[in-house]
C-alpha positions in Angstrom: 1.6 -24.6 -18.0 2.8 -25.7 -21.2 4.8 -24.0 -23.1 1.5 -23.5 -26.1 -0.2 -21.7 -23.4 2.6 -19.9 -22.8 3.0 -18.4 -25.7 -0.7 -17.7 -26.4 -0.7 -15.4 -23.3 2.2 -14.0 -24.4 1.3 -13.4 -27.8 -2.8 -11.8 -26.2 -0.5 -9.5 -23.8 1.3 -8.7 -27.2 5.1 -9.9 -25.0 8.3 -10.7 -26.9 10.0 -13.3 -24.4 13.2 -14.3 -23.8 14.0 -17.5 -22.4 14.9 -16.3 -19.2 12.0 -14.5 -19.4 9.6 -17.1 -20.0 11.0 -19.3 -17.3 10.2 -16.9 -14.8 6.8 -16.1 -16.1 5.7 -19.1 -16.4 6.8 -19.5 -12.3 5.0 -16.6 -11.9 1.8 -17.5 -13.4 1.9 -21.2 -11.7 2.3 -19.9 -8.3 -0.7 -17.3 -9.5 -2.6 -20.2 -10.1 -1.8 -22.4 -7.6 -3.1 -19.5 -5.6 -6.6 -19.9 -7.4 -6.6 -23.5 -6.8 -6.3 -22.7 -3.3 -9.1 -20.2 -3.2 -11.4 -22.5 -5.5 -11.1 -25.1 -2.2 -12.6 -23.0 0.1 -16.1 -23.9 1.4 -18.5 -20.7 0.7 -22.0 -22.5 1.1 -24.2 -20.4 2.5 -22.3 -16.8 2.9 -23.7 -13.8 1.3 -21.6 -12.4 -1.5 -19.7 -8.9 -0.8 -18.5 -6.0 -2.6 -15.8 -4.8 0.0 -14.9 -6.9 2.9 -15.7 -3.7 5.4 -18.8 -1.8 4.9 -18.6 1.4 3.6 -21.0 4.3 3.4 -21.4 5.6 -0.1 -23.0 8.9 0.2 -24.8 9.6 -2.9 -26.2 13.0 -4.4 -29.4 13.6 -5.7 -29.9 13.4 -9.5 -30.1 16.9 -10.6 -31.0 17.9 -14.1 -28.5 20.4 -15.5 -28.0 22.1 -18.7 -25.0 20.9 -20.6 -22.2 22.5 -22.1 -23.0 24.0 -25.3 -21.7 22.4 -28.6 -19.9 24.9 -30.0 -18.6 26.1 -26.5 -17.3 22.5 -26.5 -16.0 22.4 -29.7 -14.0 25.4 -29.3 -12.3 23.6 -26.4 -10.8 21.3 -29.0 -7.3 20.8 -29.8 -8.4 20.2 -33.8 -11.2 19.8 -35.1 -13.1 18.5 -38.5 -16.2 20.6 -39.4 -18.4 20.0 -36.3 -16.1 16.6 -35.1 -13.3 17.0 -32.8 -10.5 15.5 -34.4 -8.1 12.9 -31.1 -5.1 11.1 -31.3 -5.2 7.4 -32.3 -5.5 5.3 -29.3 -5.0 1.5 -30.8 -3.2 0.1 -33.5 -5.4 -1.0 -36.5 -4.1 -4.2 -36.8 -7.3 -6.5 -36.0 
């Protein structure tokens, strides 16, 4: 991994590294990988893909229309609000 790449997955995962740091990251991420290689190898021709590697029942309900929760019921659950929004905290930065 060089050390460009590095940095770019450092700087998408929004990381301030120290050198230490980045030497074992980047062991990390190569032993990750290496790990990928590995699994990239191995012959699937042929099998069916799976979700879960045991079956598992997944008991479902019937679809049931059902009335809602009122608007204004719901908007007096609010915290704030703004005229007929409710008002939340920021989740993400506005920085692009």
């Amino acid at each position: 991994m060089t050390d460009a790449e590095l940095d770019h997955l450092a700087e998408l995962a929004r990381l301030q590294l120290e050198d230490d740091e980045r030497d074992a990251l980047r062991a990390d991420l190569e032993r990750v990988l290496t790990h990928f290689e590995t699994m990239q190898a191995v012959d699937v021709e042929g099998l069916e893909p799976m979700l879960r590697p045991v079956h598992v029942d997944d008991p479902l309900r019937d679809d049931v229309v059902r009335p809602g929760l009122d608007p204004e019921a719901a908007r007096a659950l609010a915290r704030a609000r703004d005229g007929d929004f409710l008002r939340v905290p920021r989740t993400a930065a506005d920085d692009g």
